[in-house]
C-alpha positions in Angstrom: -18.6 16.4 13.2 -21.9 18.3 12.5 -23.1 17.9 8.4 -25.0 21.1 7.5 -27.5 19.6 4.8 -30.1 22.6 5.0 -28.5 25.8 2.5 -30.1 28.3 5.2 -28.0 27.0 7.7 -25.0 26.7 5.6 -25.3 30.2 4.6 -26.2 31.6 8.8 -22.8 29.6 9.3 -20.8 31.2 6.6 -22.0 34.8 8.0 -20.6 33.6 11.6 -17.7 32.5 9.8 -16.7 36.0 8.4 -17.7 38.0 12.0 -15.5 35.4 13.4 -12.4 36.0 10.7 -13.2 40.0 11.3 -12.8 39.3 14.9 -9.4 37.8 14.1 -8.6 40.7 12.4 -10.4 43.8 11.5 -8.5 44.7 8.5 -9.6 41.8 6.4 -13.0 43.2 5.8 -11.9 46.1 4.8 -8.9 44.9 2.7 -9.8 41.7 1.2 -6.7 39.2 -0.2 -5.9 39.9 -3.8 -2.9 37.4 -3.7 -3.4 34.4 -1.9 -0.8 31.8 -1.5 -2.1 28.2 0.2 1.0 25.8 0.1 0.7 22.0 1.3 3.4 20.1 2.5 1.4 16.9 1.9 2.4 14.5 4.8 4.0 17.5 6.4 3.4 16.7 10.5 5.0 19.3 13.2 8.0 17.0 13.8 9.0 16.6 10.2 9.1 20.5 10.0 11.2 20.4 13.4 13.5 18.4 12.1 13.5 20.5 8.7 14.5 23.4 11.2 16.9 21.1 13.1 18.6 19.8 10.2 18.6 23.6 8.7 20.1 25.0 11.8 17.8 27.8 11.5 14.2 28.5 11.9 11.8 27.6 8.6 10.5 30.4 6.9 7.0 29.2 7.5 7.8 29.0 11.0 8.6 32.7 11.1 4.7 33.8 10.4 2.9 35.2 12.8 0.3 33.1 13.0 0.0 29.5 13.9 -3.0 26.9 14.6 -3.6 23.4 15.0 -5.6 21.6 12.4 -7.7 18.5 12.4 -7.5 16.0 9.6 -9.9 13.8 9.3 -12.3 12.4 6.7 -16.1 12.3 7.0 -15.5 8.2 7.3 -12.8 7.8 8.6 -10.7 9.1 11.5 -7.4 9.0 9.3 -7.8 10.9 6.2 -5.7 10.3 3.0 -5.0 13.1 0.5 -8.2 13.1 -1.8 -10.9 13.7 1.3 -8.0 16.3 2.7 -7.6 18.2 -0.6 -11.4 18.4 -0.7 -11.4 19.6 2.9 -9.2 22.0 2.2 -10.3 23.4 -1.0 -14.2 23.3 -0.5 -14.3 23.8 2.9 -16.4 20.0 3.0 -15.8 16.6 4.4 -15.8 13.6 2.1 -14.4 10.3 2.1 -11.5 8.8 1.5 -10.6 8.9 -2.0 -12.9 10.9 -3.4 -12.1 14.5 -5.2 -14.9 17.8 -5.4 -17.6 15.4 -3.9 -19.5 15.3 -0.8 -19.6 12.2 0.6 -23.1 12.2 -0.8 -21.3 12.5 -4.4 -22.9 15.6 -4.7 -20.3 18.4 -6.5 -18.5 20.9 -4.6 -17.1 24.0 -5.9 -13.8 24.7 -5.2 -12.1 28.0 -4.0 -9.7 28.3 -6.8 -13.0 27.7 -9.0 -14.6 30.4 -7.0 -11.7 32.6 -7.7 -11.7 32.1 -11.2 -15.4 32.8 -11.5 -14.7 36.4 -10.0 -12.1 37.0 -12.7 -8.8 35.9 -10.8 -5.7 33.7 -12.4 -5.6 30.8 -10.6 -2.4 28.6 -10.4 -1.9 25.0 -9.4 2.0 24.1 -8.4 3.1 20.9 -7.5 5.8 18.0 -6.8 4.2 15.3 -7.9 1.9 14.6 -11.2 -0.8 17.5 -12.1 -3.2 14.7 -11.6 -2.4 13.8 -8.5 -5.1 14.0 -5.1 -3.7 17.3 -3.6 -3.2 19.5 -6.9 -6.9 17.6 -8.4 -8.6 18.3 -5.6 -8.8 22.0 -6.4 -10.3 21.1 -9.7 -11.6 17.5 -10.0 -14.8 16.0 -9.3 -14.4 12.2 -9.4 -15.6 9.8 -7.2 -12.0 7.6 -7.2 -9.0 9.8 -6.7 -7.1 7.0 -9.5 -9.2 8.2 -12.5 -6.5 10.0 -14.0 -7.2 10.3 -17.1 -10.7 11.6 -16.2 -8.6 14.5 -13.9 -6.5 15.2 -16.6 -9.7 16.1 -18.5 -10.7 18.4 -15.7 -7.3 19.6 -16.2 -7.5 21.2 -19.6 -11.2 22.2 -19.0 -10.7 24.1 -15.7 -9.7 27.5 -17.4 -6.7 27.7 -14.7 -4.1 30.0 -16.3 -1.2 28.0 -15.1 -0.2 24.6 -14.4 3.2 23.5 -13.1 5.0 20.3 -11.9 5.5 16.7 -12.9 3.4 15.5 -15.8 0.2 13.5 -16.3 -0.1 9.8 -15.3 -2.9 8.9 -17.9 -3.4 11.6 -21.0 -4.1 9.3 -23.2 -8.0 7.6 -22.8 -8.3 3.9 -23.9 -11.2 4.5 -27.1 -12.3 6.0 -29.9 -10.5 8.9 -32.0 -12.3 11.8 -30.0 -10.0 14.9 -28.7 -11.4 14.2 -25.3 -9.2 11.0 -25.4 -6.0 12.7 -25.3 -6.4 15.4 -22.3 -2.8 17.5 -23.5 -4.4 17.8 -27.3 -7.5 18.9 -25.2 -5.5 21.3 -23.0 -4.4 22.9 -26.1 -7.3 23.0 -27.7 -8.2 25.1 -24.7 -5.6 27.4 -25.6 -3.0 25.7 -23.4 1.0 26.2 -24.3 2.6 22.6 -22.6 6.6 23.4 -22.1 8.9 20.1 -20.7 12.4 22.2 -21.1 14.1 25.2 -19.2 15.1 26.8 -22.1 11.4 26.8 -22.9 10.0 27.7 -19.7 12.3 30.5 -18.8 11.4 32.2 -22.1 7.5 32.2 -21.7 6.3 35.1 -20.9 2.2 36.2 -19.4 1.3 37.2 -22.7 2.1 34.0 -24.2 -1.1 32.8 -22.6 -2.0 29.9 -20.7 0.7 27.6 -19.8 1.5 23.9 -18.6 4.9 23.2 -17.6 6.2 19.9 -16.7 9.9 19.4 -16.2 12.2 17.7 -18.7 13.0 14.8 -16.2 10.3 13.2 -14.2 10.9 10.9 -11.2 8.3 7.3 -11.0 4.7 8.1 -11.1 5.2 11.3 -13.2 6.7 13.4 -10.5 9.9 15.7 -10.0 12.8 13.9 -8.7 13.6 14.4 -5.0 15.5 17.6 -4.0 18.0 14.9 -2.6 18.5 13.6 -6.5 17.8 17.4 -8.4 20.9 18.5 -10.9 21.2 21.9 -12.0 18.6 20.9 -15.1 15.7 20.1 -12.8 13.1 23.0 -12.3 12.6 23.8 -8.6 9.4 24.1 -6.8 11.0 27.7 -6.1 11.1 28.4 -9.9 7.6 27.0 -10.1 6.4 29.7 -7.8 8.5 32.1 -9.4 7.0 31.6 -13.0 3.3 31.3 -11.2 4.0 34.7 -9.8 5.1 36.4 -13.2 1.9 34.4 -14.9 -0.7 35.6 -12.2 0.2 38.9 -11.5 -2.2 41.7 -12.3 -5.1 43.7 -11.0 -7.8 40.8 -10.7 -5.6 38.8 -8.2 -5.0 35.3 -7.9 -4.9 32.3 -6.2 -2.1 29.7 -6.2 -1.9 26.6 -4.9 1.8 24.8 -4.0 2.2 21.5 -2.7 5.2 19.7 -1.6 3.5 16.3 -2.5 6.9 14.3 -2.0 6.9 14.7 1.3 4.5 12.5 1.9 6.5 10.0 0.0 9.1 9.7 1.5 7.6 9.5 4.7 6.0 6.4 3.3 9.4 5.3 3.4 10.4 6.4 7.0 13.5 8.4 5.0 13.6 11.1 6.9 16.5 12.9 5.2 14.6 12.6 2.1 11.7 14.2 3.6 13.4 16.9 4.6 15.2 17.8 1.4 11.8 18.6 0.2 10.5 20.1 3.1 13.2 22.7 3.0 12.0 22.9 -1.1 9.0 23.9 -0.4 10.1 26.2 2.2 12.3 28.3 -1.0 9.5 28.0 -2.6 7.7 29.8 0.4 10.2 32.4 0.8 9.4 32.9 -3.1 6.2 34.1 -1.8 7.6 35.9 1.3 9.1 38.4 -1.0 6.4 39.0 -2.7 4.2 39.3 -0.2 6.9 42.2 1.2 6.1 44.4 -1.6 2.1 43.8 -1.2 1.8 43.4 2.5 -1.7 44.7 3.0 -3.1 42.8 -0.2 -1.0 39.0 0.0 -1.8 36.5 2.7 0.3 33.1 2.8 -0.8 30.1 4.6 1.0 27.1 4.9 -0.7 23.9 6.2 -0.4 19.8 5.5 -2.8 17.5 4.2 -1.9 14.7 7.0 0.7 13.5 9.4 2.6 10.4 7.3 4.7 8.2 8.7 4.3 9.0 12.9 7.6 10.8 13.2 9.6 10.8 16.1 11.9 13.0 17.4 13.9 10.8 20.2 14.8 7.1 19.5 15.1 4.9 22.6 18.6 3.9 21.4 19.9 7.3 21.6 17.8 8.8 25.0 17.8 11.9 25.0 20.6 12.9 22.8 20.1 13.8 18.8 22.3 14.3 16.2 20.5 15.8 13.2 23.1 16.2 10.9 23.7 13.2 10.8 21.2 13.0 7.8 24.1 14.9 5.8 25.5 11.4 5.2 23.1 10.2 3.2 23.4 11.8 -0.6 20.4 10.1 -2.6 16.8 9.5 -2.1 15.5 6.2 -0.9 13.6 5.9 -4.2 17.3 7.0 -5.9 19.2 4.5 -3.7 17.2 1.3 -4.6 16.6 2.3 -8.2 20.6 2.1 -8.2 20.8 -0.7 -6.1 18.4 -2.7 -8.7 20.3 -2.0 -11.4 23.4 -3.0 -9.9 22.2 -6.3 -8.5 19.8 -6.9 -11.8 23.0 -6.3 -13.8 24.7 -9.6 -12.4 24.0 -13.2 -13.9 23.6 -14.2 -9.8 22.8 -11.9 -7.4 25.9 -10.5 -5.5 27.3 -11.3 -2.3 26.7 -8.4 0.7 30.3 -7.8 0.6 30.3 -6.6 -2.9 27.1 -3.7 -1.7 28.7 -2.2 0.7 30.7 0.2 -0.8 27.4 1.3 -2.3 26.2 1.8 1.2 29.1 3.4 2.4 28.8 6.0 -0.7 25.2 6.4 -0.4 24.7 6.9 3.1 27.9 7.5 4.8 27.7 4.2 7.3 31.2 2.4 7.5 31.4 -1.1 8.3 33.5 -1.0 11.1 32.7 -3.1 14.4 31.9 -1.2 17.4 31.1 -2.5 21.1 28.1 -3.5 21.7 27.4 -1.8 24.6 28.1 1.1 22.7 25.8 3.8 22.0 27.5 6.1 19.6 26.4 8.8 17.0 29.3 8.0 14.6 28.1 6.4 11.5 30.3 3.6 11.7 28.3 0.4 12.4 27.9 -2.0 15.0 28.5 -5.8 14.3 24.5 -5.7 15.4 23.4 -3.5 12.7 25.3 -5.1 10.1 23.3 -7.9 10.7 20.3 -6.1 10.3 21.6 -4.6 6.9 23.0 -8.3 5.6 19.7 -10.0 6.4 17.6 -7.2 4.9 19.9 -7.2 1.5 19.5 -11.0 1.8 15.6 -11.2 2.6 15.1 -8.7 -0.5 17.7 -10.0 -3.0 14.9 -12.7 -5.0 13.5 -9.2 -5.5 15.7 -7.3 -6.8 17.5 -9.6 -9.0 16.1 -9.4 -12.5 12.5 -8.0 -11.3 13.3 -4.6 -9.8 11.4 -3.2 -6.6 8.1 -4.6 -5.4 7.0 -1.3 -4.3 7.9 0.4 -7.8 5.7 -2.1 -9.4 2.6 -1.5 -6.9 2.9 1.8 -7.1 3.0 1.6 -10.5 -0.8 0.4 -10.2 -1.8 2.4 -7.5 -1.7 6.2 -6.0 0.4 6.7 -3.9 -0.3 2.8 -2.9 -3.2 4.2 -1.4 -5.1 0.7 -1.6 -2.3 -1.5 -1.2 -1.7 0.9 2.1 -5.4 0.3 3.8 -4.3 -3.0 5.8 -1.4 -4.5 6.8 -1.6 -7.4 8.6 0.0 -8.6 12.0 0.4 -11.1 11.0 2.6 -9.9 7.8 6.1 -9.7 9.8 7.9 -7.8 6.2 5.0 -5.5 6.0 5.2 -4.6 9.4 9.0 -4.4 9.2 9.7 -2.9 5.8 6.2 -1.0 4.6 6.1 -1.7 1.2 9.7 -0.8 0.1 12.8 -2.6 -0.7 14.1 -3.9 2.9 17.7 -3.3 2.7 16.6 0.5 1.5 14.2 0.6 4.8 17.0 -0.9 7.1 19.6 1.8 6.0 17.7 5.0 6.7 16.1 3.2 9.8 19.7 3.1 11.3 20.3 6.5 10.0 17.6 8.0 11.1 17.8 6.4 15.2 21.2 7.8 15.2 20.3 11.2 14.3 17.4 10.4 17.0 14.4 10.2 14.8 12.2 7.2 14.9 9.1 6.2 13.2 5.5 4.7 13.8 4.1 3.7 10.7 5.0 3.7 7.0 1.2 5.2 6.5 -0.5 8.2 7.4 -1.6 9.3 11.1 -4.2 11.1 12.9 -1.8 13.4 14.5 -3.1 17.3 14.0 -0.8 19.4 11.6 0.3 23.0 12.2 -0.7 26.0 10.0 1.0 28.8 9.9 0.0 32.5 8.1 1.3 35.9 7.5 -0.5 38.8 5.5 -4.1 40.4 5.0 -6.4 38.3 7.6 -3.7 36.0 9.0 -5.2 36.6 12.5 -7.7 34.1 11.5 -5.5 31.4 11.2 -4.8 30.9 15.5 -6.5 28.4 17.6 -7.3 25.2 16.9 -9.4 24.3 13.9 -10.5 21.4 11.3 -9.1 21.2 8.1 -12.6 22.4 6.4 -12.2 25.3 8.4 -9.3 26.5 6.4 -11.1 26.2 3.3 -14.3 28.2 4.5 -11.7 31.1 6.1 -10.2 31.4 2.4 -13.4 32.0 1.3 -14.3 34.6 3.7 -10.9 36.4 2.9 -11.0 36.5 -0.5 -15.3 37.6 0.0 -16.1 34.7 -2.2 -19.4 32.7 -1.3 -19.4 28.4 -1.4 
């Protein structure tokens, strides 16, 4: 990985940069991007969005661009990356290291493209899944040294001038001294002229000349996020909407720049729920086609690019169980989230004076996931989702091995991650010789042993419950998208932004 340190030879490389992107495609010079859309599907590897498609039964709308590249992840100290030193990557066009946000990994400040955009008199909107403070959506206007100062993002937040904010909520508005307005970052934000909105009615009625806006929706999943797609109801804003309003609030003759991430992706990949993951792959992929449509009535001003953070998780498409064959539908069965599922499961077993007997869970199972507990031959290999006297063994002992858990004390992992992004530091080591960490990641076991089975019958297997090395795919469509072929690193997407919206770093 070569470091340019001398500003002459960053600025001879950002010249090559732009002949190269004119190369690409001749118009760009000429045209510019007034609209530019950059989604991440944090986590998002090429499988997962194969199996989006598979599951679908139809090709992604991202897939449909007509331009596609491979894309390098890693951070400047380490070969893995996690979502701060990606977000950075992506948004300066600069490694750092892990955990850090709008740093070099000298700590030196770096300034952002949605920064640079609103410099040049462009709206600039951040859209997301998860909190507003989270590494992806902070990344494009943070500058902390430790992706967990929240409060400290939030901050960054309400000063960044950014004319719209939209998602889950904040995970630390409040600071912890004093009586100063900087210790509350939403009394800040509307200080800074800031409307904040947390209801539909609310958010349906604002209108661009209301001003500045941060919406959160009226319901927020753990860590301060929107629920799954798998758990939405009809009163849950979509990431769709989202990119809806963002549209209505940026439009105009300046242009803009908006940012969507599908951070939940990554999540539940964490979890190895693969149905999960793709209920909110195929979110962001509305929420693409949102931008599709616009883009078809500016075609020679919009360009879309759609990229991932990371690999999470190592999927799999093909499970040794199941050979060749796959069954993706399979995933249909199950009707909650992993995160929904256990929640319910906690309260149910938390609710008893001594924890239940397995008997007494598997209708929950049944409901939840579609897997009957009827014996099969061993020998068997079958796609049905009735189980084997071998995998309700699995399921007994891991509702059994978690149970101490989840009677009276709720989930382990909902109390880490309570502490923690993402269980970012809790997710650095596991060791061998930790047999449930290897086994189970750092969720409930029983909730890890259900999609497991799920998941190997549809034919989908995982590697890890962390994050991998594995290049991501980006795909692009509109003024410039030429650029986007080949292979190329993740700080290569940030600098060709740059070039196509003729901004300098």
């Amino acid at each position: 990985m070569i470091f340019f340190k001398n500003m002459r030879v960053r600025s001879y490389f950002f010249v090559m940069m732009m002949l190269l992107v004119m190369a690409w495609d001749p118009c760009a010079e000429a045209l510019g991007v007034k609209y530019l859309f950059l989604f991440v599907g944090d986590g998002m590897g090429t499988c997962q969005r194969v199996a989006a498609a598979q599951f679908a039964g139809k090709p992604l709308v991202m897939d449909t661009f007509p331009s596609h590249g491979i894309t390098t992840t890693c951070a400047a100290n380490r070969f893995i990356t996690d979502s701060a030193a990606a977000a950075t990557a992506l948004a300066c066009g600069e490694k750092t290291n892990v955990g850090v946000l709008g740093l070099d990994r000298y700590q030196r400040p770096l300034k952002t493209i949605a920064e640079m955009a609103r410099d040049q008199g462009m709206k600039v909107g951040i859209v997301t899944s998860v909190s507003l403070d989270n590494a992806t959506p902070a990344g494009f206007y943070a500058h902390v040294p430790v992706r967990n100062k929240y409060h400290d993002i939030a901050l960054a937040l309400a000063k960044s001038g950014f004319h719209y904010f939209a998602g889950g909520g904040l995970m630390e508005p409040e600071g912890k001294g004093g009586d100063g307005l900087e210790d509350n970052a939403l009394d800040l934000a509307r200080e800074k002229g800031y409307t904040i909105i947390t209801t539909r009615r609310d958010f349906t009625a604002f209108s661009p000349d209301d001003g500045k806006l941060i919406a959160m929706n009226h319901r927020l999943a753990e860590r301060k996020a929107l629920p799954y797609a798998l758990d939405r109801t009809n009163d849950d804003i979509s990431l769709a909407e989202f990119t809806r309003k963002g549209i209505e609030m940026l439009e105009g003759k300046a242009g803009f720049f908006m940012m969507v991430e599908g951070g939940k992706i990554d999540w539940a990949c964490h979890a190895n729920d693969a149905a999960t993951a793709v209920g909110d792959i195929l979110a962001l992929d509305d929420a693409i086609a949102v931008a599709y449509r616009f883009y078809e009535k500016h075609p020679q001003e919009t360009l879309i690019v759609v990229t991932a953070d990371h690999e999470c998780g190592g999927m799999s498409l093909g499970f040794a169980g199941t050979g060749a064959e796959t069954d993706f539908a399979l995933l249909r069965h199950q009707t909650v989230s992993f995160e929904g599922f256990r929640n319910e499961l906690t309260g149910f077993v938390a609710s008893r004076e001594n924890p239940p007997p397995f008997d007494e869970i598997k209708p929950l199972i049944t409901s939840r996931f579609g897997l009957r507990f009827k014996a099969l031959n061993l020998n068997e290999i079958s796609h049905d989702p009735e189980l084997s006297p071998l995998e309700t063994g699995l399921i007994q002992a891991a509702y059994e091995k978690g149970i101490t858990t989840l009677h009276g004390k709720g989930s382990k992992l909902s109390q880490e991650k309570s502490m923690t992004s993402k269980g970012e530091s809790k997710k650095k080591q596991v060791s061998s010789h930790d047999e449930d960490a290897l086994l189970y990641g750092w969720e409930d076991p029983l909730t890890v042993t259900l999609t497991r089975i799920l998941n190997q019958r549809a034919g989908i297997a995982w590697t890890t419950f962390s994050h991998t090395g594995v290049p991501v795919l980006t795909s692009a469509i509109g003024a410039g998208h030429g650029a986007f072929l080949g292979m190329y690193d993740n700080t290569d997407i940030g600098k060709k932004l740059m070039v196509l919206m003729k901004v300098k770093p």
